[in-house]
N, C-alpha and C positions, 0 to 999 in steps of 0.2 A: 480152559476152553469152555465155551458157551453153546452147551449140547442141545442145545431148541436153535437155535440160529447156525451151527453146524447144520444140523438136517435141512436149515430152511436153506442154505447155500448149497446143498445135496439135490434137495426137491427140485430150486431152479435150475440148477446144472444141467440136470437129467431132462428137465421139460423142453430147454434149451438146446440141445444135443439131439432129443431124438427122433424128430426130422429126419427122414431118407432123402438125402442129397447126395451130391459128389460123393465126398467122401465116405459116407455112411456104408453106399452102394458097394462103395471100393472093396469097403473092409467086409462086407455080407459076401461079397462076389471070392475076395481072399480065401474065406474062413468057409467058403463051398467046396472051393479048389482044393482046401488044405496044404495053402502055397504061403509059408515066409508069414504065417499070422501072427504070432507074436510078437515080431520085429516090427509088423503092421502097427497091431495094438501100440503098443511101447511108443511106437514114434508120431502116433495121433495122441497119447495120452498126456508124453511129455512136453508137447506143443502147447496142447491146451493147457497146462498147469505153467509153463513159461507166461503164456498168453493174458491168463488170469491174476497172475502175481501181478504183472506189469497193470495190469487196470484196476485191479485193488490198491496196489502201494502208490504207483503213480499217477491216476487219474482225478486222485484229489487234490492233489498238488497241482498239476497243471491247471485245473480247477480254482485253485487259489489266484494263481496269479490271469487267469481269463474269466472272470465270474459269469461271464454270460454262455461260458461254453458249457457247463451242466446241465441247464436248461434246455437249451438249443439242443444236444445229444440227449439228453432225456426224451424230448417231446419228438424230436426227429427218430429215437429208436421205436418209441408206442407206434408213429407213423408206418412207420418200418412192419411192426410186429402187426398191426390192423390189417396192414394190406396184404401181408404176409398170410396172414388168418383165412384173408377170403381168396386168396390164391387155393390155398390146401382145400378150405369147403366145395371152392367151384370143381377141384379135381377129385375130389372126394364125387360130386354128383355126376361129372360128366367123364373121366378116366376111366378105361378098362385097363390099365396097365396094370403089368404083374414083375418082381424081379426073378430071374432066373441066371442062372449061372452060365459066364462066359465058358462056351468050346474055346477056349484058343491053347496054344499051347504052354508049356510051363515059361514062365519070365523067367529071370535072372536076380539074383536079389538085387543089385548095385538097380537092373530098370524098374523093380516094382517099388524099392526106396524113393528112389527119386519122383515115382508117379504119385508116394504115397505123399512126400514135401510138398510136392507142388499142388497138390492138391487144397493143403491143410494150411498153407504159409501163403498162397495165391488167392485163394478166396475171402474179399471182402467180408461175406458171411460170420466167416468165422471172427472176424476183428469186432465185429457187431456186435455178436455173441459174449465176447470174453472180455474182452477189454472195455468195450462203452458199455454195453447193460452190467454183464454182472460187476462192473467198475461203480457203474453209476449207483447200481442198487446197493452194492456195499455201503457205499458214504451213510445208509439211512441205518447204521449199526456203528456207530460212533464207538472207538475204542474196545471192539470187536471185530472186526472183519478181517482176523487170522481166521478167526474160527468159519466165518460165514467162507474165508477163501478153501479152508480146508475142507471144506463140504463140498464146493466145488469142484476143486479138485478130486475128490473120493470117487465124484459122479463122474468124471469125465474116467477115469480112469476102471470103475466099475462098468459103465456103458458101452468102452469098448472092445474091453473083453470079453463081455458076455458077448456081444454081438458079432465079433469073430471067431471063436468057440463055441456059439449058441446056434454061428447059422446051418449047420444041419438039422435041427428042431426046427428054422425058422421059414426054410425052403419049402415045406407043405402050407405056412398060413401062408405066405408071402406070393404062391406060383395063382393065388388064388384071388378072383379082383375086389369081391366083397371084402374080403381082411385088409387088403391094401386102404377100400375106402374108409373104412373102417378107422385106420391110422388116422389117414388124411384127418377126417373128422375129428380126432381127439387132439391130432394138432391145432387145428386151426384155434378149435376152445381152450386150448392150453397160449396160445400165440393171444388171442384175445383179454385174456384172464391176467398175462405179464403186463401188456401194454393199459393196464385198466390201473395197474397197481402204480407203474411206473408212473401216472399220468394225476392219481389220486392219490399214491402214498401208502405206503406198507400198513 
């Protein structure tokens, strides 16, 4: 394994993922409640490494036999990630939102399952994310991108345990709007910084 290109498929995993979306929300809002987090975790982590396999092993391939589809998803993800960037800066300047935990009462694991799949196997985003970028970026690590998936995968699977386990430490920065924009802000430079690379080359 290829321990500098491991991290570097860790680093983008992580920049990639940790965005407060749907999901993200889901699993903060879980890991408040202290309702079914593990099961949470586990079943975002194991998606995202299904997700990723499949755009690392197979996206080259299809790639082979459509040659104008790399490009085309390359330069349509930077699209993606640019507009993406100034979405998060504009909320980062003009958002007062804060996350806070739902009052409702305890789920069922069979409905928070289900809320947690459809979240994670429903969302475009995530197809975005794992299979066309980090599919696409793997290609540029030629006879390497186990290691670059195994990085990936680490990340996906570190990020969202910490993050449903973490989110009692995280309910004080989070209930507060400056730290919210605060995020915003390092996504969007982390969102601009991918689509720069994607567009220019690792």
């Amino acid at each position: 394994m290829n321990f500098s290109i491991y991290v570097t498929g860790l680093m983008i995993g992580l920049s990639l993922i940790v965005a407060i979306g749907a999901q993200n929300a889901f699993i903060l809002r879980q890991g408040l409640r202290n309702e079914h987090v593990f099961a949470v975790c586990l079943t975002c982590a194991l998606s995202d490494a299904v997700l990723i396999m499949l755009g690392v092993t197979s996206l080259q391939q299809i790639a082979g036999l459509l040659p104008w589809l790399n490009p085309v998803m390359r330069y349509g993800g930077a699209a993606f990630l640019a507009w993406y960037g100034v979405k998060s800066l504009y909320s980062a300047l003009r958002s007062s939102a804060v996350l806070t935990a739902a009052e409702a009462e305890t789920t069922s694991f069979s409905r928070t399952l289900a809320t947690c799949l459809a979240l994670t196997w429903l969302n475009p985003h995530v197809y975005l994310d794992t299979v066309v970028l980090l599919g696409s970026i793997s290609t540029r690590y030629p006879g390497q991108q186990a290691s670059f998936a195994a990085g990936a995968v680490t990340g996906s699977f570190l990020f969202f345990f910490v993050l449903g386990y973490g989110a009692t430490w995280l309910r004080p920065i989070f209930s507060r709007p400056a730290y919210w924009r605060m995020l915003e802000t390092l996504v969007a430079a982390t969102m601009w910084f991918i689509a720069f690379k994607l567009i220019g080359g690792m």
